[in-house]
C-alpha positions in Angstrom: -42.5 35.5 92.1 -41.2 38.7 94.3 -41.8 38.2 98.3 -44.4 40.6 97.7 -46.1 38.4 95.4 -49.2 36.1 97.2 -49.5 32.7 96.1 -52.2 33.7 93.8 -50.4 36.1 92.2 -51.8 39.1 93.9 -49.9 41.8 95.5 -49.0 41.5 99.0 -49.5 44.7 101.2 -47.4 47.1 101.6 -47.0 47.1 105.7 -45.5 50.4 105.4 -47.7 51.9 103.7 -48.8 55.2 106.1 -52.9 54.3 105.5 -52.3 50.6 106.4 -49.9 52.0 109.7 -53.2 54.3 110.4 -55.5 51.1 110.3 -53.6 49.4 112.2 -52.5 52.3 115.2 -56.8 52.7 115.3 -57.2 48.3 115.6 -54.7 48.7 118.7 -56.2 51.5 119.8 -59.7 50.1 120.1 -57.9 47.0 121.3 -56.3 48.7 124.3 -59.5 50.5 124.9 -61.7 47.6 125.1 -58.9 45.8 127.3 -59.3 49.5 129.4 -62.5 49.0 129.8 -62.7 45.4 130.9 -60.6 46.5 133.7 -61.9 49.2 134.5 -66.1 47.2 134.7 -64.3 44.4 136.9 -62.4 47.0 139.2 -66.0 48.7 139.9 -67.5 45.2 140.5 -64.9 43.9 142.9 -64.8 47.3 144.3 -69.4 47.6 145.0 -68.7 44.0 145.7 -66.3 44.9 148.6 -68.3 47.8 149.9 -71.3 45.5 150.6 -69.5 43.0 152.2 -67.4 45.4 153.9 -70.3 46.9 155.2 -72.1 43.8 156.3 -69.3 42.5 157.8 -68.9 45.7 160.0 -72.4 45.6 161.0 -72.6 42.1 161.2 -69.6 40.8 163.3 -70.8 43.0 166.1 -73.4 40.5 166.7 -71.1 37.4 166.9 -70.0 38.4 170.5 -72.5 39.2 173.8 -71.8 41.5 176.8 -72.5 39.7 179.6 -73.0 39.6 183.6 -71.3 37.6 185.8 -73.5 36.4 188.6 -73.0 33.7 191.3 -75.9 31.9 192.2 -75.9 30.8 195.6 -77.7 27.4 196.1 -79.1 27.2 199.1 -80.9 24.2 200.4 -83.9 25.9 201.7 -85.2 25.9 198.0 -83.6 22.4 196.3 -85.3 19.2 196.5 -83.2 17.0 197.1 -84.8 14.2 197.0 -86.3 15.1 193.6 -84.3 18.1 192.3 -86.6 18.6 189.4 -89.4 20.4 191.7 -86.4 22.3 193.3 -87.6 26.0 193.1 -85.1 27.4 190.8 -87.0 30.2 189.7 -86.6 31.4 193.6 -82.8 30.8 193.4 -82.3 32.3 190.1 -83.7 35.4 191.4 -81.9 35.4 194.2 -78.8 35.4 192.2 -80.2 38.1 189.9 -80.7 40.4 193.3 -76.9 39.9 194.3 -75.8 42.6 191.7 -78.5 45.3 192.7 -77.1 47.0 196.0 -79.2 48.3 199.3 -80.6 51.9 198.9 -81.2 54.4 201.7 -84.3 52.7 202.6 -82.7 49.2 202.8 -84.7 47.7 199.7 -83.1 47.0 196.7 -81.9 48.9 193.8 -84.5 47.9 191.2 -83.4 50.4 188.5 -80.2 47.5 187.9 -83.2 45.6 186.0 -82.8 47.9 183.3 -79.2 46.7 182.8 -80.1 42.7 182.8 -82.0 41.2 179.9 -85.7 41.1 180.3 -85.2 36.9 179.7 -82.2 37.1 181.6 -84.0 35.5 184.4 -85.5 32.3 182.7 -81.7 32.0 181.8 -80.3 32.1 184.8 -83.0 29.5 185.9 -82.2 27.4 182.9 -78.6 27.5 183.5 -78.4 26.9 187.2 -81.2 23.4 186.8 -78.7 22.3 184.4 -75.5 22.9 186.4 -77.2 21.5 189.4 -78.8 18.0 188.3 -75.8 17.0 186.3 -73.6 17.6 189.9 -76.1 17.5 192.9 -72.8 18.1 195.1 -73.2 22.3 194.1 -76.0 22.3 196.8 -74.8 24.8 199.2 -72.4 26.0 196.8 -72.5 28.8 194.7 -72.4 28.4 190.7 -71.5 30.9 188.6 -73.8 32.0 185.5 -73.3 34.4 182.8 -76.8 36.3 181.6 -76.9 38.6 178.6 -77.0 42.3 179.5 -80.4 44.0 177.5 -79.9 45.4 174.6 -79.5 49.0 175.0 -76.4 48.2 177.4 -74.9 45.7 174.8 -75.0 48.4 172.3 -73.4 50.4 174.9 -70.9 48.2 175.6 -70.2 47.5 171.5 -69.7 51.4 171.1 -73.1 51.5 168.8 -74.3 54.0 171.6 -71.8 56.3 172.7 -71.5 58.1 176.1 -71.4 61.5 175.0 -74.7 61.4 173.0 -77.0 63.7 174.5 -79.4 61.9 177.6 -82.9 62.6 175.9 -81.4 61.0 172.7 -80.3 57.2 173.8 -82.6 54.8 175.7 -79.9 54.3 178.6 -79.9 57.6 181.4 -77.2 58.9 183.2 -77.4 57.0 186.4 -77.8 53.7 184.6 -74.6 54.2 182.7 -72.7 55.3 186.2 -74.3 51.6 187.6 -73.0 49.9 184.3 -70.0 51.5 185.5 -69.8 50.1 188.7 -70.2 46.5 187.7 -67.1 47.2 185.5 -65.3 48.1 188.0 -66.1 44.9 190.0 -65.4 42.9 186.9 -68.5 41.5 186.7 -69.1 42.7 183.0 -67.5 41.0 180.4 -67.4 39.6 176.3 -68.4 36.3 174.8 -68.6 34.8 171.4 -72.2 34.4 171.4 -73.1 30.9 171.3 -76.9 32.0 171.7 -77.3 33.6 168.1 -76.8 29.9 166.9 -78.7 27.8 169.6 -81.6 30.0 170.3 -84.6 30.2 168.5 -86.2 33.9 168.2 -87.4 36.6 170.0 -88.6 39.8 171.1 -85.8 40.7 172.8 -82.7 41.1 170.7 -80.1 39.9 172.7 -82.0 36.6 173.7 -82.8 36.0 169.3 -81.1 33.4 167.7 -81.0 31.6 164.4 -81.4 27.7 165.8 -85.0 28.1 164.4 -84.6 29.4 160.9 -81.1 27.0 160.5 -83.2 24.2 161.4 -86.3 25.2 159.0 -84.0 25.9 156.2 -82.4 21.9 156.6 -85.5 20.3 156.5 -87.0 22.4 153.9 -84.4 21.6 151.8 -83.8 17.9 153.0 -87.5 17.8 151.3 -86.2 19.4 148.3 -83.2 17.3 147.3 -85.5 14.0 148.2 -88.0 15.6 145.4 -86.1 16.7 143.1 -83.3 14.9 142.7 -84.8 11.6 141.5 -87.7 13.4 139.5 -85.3 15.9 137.9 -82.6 13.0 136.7 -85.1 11.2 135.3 -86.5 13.6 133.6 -83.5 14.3 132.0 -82.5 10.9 131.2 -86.4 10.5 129.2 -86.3 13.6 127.6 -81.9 12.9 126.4 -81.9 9.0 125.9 -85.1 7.3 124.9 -88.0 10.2 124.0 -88.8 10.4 120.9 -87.8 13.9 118.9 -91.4 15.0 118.2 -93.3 18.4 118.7 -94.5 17.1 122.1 -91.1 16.5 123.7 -90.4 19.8 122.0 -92.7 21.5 123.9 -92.0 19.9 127.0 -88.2 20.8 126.6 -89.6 24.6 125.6 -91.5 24.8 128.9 -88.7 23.3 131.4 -86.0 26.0 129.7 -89.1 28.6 130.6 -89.9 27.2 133.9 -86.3 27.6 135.1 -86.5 31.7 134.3 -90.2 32.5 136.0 -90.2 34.6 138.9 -89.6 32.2 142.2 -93.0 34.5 143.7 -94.7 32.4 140.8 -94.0 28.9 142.3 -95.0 30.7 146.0 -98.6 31.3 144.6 -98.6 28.1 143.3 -97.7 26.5 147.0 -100.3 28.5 148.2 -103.4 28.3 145.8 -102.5 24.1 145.3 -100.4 23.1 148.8 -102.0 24.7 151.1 -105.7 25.1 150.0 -106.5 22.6 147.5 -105.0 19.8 149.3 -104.8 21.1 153.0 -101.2 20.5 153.8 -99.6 21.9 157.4 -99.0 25.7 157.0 -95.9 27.4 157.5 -94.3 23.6 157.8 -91.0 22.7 156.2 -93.2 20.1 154.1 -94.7 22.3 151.9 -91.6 24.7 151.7 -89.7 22.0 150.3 -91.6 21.1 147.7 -91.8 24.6 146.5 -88.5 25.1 146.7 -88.1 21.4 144.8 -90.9 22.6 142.0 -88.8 25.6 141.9 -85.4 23.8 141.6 -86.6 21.0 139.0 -86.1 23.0 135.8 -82.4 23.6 136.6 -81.8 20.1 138.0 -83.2 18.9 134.5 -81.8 21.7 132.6 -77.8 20.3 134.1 -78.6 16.6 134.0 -79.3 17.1 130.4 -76.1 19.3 129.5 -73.8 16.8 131.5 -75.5 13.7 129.9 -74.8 16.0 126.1 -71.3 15.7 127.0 -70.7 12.3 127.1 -68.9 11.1 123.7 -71.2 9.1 121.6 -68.6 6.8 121.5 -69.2 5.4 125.3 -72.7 4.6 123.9 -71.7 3.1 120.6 -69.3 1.0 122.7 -71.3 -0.2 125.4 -74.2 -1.4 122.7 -71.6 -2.8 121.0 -70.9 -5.0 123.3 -74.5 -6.3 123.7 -75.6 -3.8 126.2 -79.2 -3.0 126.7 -80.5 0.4 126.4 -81.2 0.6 129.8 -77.8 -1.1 130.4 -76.0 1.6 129.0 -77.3 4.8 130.5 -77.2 3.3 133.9 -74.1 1.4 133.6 -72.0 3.8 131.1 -73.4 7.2 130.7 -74.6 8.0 134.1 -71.9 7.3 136.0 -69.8 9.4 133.4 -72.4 12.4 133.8 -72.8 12.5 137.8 -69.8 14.8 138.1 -71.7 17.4 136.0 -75.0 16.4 137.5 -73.9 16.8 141.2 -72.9 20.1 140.6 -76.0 21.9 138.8 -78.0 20.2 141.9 -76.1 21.8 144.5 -76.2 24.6 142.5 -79.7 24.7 142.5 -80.0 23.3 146.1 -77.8 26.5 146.8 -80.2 29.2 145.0 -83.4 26.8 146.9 -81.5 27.8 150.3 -81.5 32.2 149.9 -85.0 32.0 148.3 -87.3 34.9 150.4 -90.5 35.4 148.6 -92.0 31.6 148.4 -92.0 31.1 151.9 -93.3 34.2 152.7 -96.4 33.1 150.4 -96.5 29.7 152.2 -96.4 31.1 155.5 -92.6 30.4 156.6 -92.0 33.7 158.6 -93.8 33.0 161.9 -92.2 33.5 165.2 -90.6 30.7 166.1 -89.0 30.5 169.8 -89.1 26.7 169.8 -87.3 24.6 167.2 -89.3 22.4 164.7 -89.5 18.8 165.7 -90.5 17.1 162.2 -91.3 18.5 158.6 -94.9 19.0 159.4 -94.2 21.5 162.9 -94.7 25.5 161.9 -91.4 26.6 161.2 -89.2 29.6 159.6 -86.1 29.4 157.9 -82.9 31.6 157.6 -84.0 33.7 154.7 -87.1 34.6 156.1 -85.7 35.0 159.7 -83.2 37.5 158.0 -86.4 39.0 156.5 -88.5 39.6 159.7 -85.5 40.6 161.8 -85.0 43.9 159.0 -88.2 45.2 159.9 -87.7 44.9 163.8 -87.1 48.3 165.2 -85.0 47.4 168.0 -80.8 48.7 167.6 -79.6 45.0 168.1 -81.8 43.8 165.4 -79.8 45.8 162.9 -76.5 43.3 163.6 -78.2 40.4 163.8 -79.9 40.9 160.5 -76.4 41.5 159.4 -74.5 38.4 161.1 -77.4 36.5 159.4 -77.1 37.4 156.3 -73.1 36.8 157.2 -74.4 33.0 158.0 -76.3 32.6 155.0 -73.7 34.1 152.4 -71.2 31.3 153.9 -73.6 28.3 153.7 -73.8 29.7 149.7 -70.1 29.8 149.6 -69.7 26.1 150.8 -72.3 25.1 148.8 -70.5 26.4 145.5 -67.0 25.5 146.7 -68.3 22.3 146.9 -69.9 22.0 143.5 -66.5 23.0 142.3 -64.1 20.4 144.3 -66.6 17.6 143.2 -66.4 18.9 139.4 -63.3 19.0 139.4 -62.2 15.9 141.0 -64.8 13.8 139.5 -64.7 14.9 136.0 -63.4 13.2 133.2 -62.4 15.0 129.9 -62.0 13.1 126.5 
């Protein structure tokens, strides 16, 4: 037998044969095409990808720092009890303080058009900042303390660069003389930039550069503190029924059929069924992180099953055979053997899910979680928003400074996902066990 004889005694092909060179020039071809191609669809992704997080990020970060005005408060005894500083009248002092940076006119009154420059709740914030300062070290009576109040929004865009100086008068909210006063307190040094601490310890409101996201952070963490305590058990079990001890019969076929369809229905769905069953079938709070957690958790429970049930697949057979070999109960061996194998894989489809739970928009809008919270929620059953919805609410405001703090939200949200998922991954991956 010739080297161009097969083992079956059929002619081997002739590699040089020019047909057989044209085949294979068109195979590599296609191949490097198709390799071309991949390429080219991830370097368009990565590319979109980095234009919308590009352009968050420059909208966004604007909104992570304040412009601010320096004021010093004097404290003067004349208003401060001091017997019982509490019904001190701070609300005198902090105005007092607030009238420091508008100077004497011609007519000996005070420039009131410096207003315009100061936040419309800088005043409260003064107050606020001053009781504080004061009851924690009575010995600043007589002193003067030093308090830093947002400037309004128009100016803080000012300030930013979002409004320019050269824009024509009649087309920016700020005049002429304003800027020339905004000027002057430059010049003083009482202007200056902080990292704004308010965004993240502030609940909303009208005014943009008062709004901050303590309300919607804190809605979003109990709403999803009620979702894990849901789900998780219910979802694990479920699993660990429909896997280890249900019988394989049309019903637990069914079942099985109408979890995998559960976990692709709209999330809207599960918001109408909040509403029509939640709210007014059995009465429960609106608007309350109660009820938005368990539609988030009946929206969650098909892919907490769905993952249970893959991780608990994956065990080898052989831990079960094992463990009943050794006399092991049923029970006895899921709990003691095959969980405890599978809660690497099971950890990380519920954070997953607990992840997708935390950017969902349109069931708490059904349920009533986009009200206008200033105050932050107390307990599960207290009116509350939450971050996606705050995010949602802040897109339709028409105010400029709305426009980065929808974006720096949206910033805060995308790295509570991140976390989430790189956390998914470090426990996979240092909890899992390959056989």
């Amino acid at each position: 037998m010739t080297d161009r004889q097969s083992l079956d005694g059929m002619a081997a092909p002739n590699w040089n044969d020019p047909a057989i060179q044209g085949r294979l020039k068109r195979r590599h071809r296609g191949a490097s095409l198709l390799r071309l191609g991949g390429i080219v669809a991830i370097a368009i992704a990565l590319g979109l990808l980095a234009l919308l997080l590009g352009s968050i990020l420059s909208i966004g970060l604007k909104a992570f720092s304040q412009t601010v005005a320096e004021i010093d408060v004097p404290i003067s005894t004349e208003y401060v009890d001091l017997e019982n500083l509490e019904d001190s009248n701070w609300t005198r002092l902090a105005q007092d303080g607030v009238a420091t940076l508008y100077p004497d006119d011609a007519t000996g009154r005070r420039d009131q058009r410096y207003r315009n420059i100061l936040s419309r709740g800088g005043l409260n914030a003064v107050r606020g900042a001053i009781e504080e300062q004061v009851i924690a070290d009575p010995s600043l009576v007589g002193q003067s303390v030093r308090v830093s109040v947002q400037l309004s929004d128009p100016f803080d865009q000012f300030a930013k660069g979002v409004v320019r100086r050269d824009t024509p008068e009649d087309m920016r909210r700020i005049t002429n003389d304003e800027i020339a006063m905004y000027d002057g307190l430059v010049a003083e040094g009482r202007i200056s930039r902080v990292f704004n601490t308010w965004l993240f310890t502030n609940g909303d409101s009208r005014f943009p550069e008062m709004a901050g996201l303590a309300a919607g952070l804190r809605g979003s963490a109990m709403a999803l503190m009620v979702c894990l305590i849901i789900s998780f058990p219910i979802g694990i079990g479920t699993a660990i029924y429909l896997e280890e001890f249900a019988p394989k019969n049309w019903l637990t076929y069914m079942i099985e059929v109408n979890i995998n369809n559960l976990a692709a229905v709209p999330s809207i769905v599960f918001g109408l069924l909040g509403l029509a069953v939640l709210l007014n079938f059995f009465g429960l709070p609106r608007s309350a992180p109660l009820v938005g957690g368990m539609v988030l958790a009946l929206m969650t429970l098909p892919t907490i099953i769905i993952a249970t049930r893959a991780a608990l697949k994956a065990v080898p057979p052989s831990i079960r055979e094992g463990a009943m070999g050794i006399g092991a109960s049923p029970m006895q061996v899921v709990t003691h053997h095959v969980l405890p194998l599978a809660m690497p894989g099971i950890l990380t489809g519920t954070i997953i899910g607990m992840a997708a739970a935390l950017g969902e928009t349109a069931p708490l809008l059904l349920i009533g979680m986009n009200m206008f919270s200033t105050d932050l929620p107390g307990s599960v059953f207290d009116q509350a928003t939450a971050l996606p919805t705050q995010i949602f609410m802040w897109f339709d405001s028409p105010e400029l400074g709305f426009v980065s703090r929808t974006a720096a939200a949206i910033i805060v949200l995308l790295g509570f996902l991140l976390m989430m998922n790189a956390t998914a991954i470090f426990i996979r991956s240092k909890l899992e066990r390959k056989w």
